[in-house]
C-alpha positions, 0 to 999 in steps of 0.5 A: 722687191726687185733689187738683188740681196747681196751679204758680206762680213763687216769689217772695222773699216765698216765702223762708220757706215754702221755707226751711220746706220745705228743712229737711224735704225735704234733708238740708243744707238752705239757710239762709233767707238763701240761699234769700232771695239765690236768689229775689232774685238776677236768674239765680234762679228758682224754682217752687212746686207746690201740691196742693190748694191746700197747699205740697206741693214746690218747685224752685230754678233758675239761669237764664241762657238758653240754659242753666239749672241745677237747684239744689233739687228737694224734696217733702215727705215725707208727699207722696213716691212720688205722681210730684209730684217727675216732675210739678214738673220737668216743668212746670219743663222744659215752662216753660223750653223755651217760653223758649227754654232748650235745655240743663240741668245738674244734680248728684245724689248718686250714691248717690240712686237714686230721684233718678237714676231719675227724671232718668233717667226724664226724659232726662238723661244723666251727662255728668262726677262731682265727686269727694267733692263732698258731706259729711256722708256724703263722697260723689261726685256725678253731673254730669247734663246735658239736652237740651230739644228746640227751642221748637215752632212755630206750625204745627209 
């Protein structure tokens, strides 16, 4: 991929573009007004990757330090299998360590392979289930948890 990766906070004017994206990244997208509530709410955060300048994917987080949870992780789908998916969470990660957030939480389906793969891929670990968590299939999901490393320090 030959166009650069830029990243920059979403801030509630982002609402609609990332209500846009959730209607074609996940199956049971959030309406606006939760997206909306997510990026006005004081523990909600979220992170918009742009490729080439265009909205290409975008992560939804709880922040609370020490810990923080992932909420939505979605790429468009002309975008997918390019690593932007391993490149949004790892700026998202490296952002949330120097903040001092040491560890992280997640639930997946556990039908999502390529999803699983990649949390995998990036040290997480299974750490429970919620049984029939998720309808429309009913399925179990994965209860996921991660450890960052501590915040380096100068001289380190």
């Amino acid at each position: 991929m030959n166009d650069a990766l830029t990243f920059r906070p979403a801030t509630a004017e982002d609402a609609e573009l990332l209500a846009e994206m959730e209607r074609q990244t996940i199956a049971h997208p959030w309406p606006l007004s939760a997206v909306a509530s997510h990026l006005t709410s004081p523990v909600g955060e979220g992170l918009l990757l742009l490729c080439g300048g265009r909205p290409a994917g975008y992560l939804l987080l709880r922040v609370i330090p020490p810990e923080f949870e992932v909420l939505r992780v979605g790429v468009l789908p002309s975008l997918r299998r390019r690593g932007l998916g391993q490149a949004l969470l790892r700026r998202a990660l490296s952002d949330l360590r120097d903040r001092g957030c040491t560890d992280g939480y997640l639930e997946v389906r556990v039908s999502n392979a390529a999803a699983l793969a990649l949390y995998r891929r990036l040290g997480w670990v299974g750490c429970g289930a919620r049984p029939r968590y998720y309808t429309d299939p009913v399925e179990d999901a994965l209860c996921m948890r991660l450890r960052l490393p501590p915040q380096r320090q100068d001289g380190d």
